[in-house]
C-alpha positions in Angstrom: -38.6 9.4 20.8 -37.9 6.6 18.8 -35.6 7.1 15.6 -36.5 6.4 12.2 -34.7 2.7 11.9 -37.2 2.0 14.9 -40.0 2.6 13.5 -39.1 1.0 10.2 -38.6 -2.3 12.2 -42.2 -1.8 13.7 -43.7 -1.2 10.6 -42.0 -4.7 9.5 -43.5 -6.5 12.2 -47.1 -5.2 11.7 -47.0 -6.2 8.0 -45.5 -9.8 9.0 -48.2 -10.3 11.6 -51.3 -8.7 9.7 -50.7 -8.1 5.7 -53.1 -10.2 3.4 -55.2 -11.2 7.2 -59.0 -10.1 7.6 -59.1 -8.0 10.5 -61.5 -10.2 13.1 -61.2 -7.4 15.8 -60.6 -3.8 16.0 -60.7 -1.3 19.0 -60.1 2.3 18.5 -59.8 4.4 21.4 -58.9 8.6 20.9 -61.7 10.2 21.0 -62.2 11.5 16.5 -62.3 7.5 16.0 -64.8 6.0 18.5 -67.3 5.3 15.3 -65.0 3.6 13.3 -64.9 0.4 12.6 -62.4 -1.6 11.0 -63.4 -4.8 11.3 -64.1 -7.4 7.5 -61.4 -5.2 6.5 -58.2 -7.0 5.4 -54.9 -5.6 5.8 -53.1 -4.7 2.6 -49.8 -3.4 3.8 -47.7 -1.3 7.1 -45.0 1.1 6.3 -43.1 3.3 7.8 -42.6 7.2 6.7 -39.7 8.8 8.5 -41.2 8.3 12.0 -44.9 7.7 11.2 -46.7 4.5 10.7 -49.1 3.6 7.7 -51.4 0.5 8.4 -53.3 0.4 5.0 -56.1 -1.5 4.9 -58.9 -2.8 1.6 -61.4 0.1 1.2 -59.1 2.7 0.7 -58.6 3.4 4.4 -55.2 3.9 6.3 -54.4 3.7 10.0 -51.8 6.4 10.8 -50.0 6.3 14.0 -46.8 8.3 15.8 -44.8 7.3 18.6 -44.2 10.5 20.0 -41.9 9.9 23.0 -43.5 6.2 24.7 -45.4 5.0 22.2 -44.9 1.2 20.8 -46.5 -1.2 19.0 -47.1 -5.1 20.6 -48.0 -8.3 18.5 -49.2 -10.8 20.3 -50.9 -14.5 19.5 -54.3 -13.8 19.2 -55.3 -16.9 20.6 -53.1 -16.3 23.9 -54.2 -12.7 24.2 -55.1 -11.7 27.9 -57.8 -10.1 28.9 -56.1 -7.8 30.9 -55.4 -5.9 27.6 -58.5 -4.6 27.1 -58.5 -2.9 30.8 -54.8 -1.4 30.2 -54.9 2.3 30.7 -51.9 2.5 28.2 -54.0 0.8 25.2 -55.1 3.1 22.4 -55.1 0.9 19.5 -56.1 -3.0 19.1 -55.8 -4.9 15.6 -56.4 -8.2 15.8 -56.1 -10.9 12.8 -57.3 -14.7 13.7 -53.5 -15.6 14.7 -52.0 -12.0 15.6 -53.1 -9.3 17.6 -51.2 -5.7 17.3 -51.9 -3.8 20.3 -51.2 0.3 20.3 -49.6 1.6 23.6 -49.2 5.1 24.8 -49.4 6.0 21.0 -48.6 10.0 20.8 -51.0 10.1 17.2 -53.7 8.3 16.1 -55.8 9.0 12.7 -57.9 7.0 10.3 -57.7 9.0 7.0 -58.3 8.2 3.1 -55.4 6.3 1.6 -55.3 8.8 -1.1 -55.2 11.7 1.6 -52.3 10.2 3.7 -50.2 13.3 2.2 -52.3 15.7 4.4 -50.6 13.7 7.5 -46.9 13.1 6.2 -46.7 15.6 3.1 -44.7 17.8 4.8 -42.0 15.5 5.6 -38.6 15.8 4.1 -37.2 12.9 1.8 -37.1 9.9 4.4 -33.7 8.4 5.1 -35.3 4.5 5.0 -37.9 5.3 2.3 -38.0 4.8 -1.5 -38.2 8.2 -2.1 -34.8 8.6 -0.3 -32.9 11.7 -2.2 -29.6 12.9 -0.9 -29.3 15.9 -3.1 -32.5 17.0 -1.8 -31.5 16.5 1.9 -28.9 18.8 1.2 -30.4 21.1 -0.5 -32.4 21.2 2.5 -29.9 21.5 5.2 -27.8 23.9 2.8 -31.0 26.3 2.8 -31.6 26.4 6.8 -30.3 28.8 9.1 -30.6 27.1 11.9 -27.8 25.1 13.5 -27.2 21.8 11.8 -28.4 19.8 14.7 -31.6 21.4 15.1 -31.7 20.9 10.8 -31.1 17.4 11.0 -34.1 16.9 13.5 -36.7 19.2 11.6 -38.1 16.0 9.6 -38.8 18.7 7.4 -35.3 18.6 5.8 -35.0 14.9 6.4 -36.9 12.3 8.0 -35.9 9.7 10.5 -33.3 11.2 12.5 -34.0 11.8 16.3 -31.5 12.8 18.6 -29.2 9.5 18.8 -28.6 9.4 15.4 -28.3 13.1 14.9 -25.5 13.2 18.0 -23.5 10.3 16.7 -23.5 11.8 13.1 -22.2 15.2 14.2 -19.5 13.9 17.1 -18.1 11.4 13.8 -17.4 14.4 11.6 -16.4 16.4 14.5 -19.1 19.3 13.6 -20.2 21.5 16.6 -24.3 20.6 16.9 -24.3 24.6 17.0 -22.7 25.8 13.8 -25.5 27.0 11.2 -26.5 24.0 8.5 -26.1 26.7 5.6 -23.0 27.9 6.7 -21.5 24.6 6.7 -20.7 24.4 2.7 -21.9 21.2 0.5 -18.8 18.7 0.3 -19.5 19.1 4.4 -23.1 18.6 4.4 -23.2 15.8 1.8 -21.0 14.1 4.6 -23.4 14.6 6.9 -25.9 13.4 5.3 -23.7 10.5 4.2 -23.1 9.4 7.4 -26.2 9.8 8.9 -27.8 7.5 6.1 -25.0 4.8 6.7 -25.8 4.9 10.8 -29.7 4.9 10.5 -29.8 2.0 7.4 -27.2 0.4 9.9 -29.7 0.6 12.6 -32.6 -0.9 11.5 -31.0 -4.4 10.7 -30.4 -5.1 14.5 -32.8 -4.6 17.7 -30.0 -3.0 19.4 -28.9 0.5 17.7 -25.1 0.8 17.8 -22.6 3.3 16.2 -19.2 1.7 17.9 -20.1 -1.7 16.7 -20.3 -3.2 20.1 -24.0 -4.1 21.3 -22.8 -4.3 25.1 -24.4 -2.7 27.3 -23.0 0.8 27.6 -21.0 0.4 24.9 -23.3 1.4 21.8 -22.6 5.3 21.7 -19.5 7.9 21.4 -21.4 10.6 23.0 -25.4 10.0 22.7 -26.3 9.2 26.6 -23.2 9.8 28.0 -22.4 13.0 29.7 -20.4 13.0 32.4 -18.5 10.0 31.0 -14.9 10.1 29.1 -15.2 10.8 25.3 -13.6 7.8 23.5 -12.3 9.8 21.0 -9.9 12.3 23.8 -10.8 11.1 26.8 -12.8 14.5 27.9 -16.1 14.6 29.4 -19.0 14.5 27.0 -21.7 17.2 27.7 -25.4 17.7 27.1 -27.5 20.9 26.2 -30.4 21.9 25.0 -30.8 22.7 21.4 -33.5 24.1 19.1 -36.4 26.7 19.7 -38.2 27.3 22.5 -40.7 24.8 23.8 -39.5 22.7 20.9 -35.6 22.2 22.2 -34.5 19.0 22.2 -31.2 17.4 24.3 -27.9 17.0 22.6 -25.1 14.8 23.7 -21.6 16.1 22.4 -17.9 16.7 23.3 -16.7 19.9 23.3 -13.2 19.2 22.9 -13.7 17.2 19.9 -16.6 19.2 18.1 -15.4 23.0 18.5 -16.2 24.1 22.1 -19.1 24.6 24.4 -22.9 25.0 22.9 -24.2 28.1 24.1 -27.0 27.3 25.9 -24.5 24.9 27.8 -23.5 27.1 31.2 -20.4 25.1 31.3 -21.0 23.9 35.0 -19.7 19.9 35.9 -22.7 17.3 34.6 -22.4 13.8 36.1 -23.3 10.8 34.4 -27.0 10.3 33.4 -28.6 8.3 36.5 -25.9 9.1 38.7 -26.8 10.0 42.0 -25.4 13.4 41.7 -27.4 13.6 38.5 -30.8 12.9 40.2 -29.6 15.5 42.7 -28.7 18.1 40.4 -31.8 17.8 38.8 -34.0 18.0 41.4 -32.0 21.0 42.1 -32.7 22.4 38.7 -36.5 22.0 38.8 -36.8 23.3 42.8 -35.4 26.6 41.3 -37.4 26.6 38.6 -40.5 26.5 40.1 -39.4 29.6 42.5 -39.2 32.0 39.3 
């Protein structure tokens, strides 16, 4: 799922490509917006709100969209536009202006709601790392109040928005916090760390295309432990791991070094893990998901 500084730099590019432009063409397609019709419309502004997308446009109308986990948002010259758009299984969203053309792919939300209503949509999010309303204190008031472990916390957007797992993993291995201890066990002078540095990697991230905690934009070379289990940590030269963490049906993975960040998680079973797209990793998970389906 795309992180925060992602979605920030979308959100820039739509309201390059579109602000102060008459929308000339507008196709819809998820199923509550079929009758609308944007169209004469002009677009005023797109932001970004932790890791949704506000397209507001003259009339008191906004455009909401989420990602999810595949979703992104094309511009393309409206005068060079192919046809074979319009036939793409993957479009859900078309905008077009008389020089720019923002086309909506695999988009995991789509609403059209009342400007002055876009609180029922992103109300509930926690102060947004990228945002104006950005407030540490709060973020750690937040984090200081949940009982969960911190790196679940850190990616309930409703304690802070923006992070997703990258930025959450990279946070936590720098400070050398174990993903599992509880966030309000932790203490403040620790958590206002946390959030600290978690604010410094995210605004870092959304000035370059290529998101990058070691400084180096190489390929393979852009992470301490996000994406790389089974590889050496380059902190102690042990293997980085990955496990599952959060509630059920709602876990999410997290890359980390137990040598480093206080031991194994516990729903990590310990056994070797190769390197993600290894060989031996396809094999091991096709392993995994034959024995699953036998239960």
């Amino acid at each position: 799922m795309p992180e925060g500084d992602t979605v920030w730099r979308t959100a820039r590019r739509l309201h390059e490509a579109l602000a102060g432009r008459e929308i000339v063409d507008a196709d819809l397609r998820w199923p509550t917006l079929a009758t609308i019709d944007l169209t004469g419309r002009r677009t005023l502004e797109v932001v970004s709100r932790g890791k949704h997308l506000l397209h507001r446009v003259d009339g008191g109308l906004t455009l909401h969209s989420h990602l999810r986990m595949e979703g992104q948002w094309r511009i393309e010259p409206t005068a060079r536009l192919r046809p074979g758009w319009r036939r793409s299984p993957d479009l859900r969203a078309l905008v077009a202006a008389a020089d720019w053309t923002a086309l909506g792919l695999r988009l995991g939300m789509l609403d059209v709601v009342e400007t002055r209503r876009e609180r029922d949509l992103v109300g509930h999010l926690g102060p947004d790392l990228l945002g104006a309303d950005w407030d540490p204190v709060r973020a750690v008031d937040n984090l200081a109040a949940a009982p969960a472990p911190i790196g679940e916390a850190l990616l309930d957007q409703r304690n802070l928005a923006g992070l997703g797992t990258l930025w959450t993993a990279e946070t936590l291995f720098a400070l050398r916090l174990h993903p599992w201890a509880t966030a309000s066990g932790l203490g403040r002078p620790t958590l206002e760390q946390v959030v600290d540095r978690a604010r410094h990697l995210i605004d870092t991230g959304r000035r370059d295309a290529v998101q990058s905690s070691t400084g180096s934009r190489a390929k393979g070379e852009t992470t301490y432990v996000h994406g790389r289990s089974g590889r050496p940590c380059r902190r102690c030269g042990s293997t980085v791991r990955v496990a599952l963490i959060g509630p059920p049906t709602r876990e999410r993975t997290m890359f980390y070094c137990p040598s480093c960040q206080g031991g194994l998680g516990p729903t990590d079973d310990g056994r070797p893990q190769h390197p993600l797209g290894s060989e031996a990793s396809r094999d091991a998970g096709q392993r995994r998901r034959r024995g699953g389906s036998q239960r």
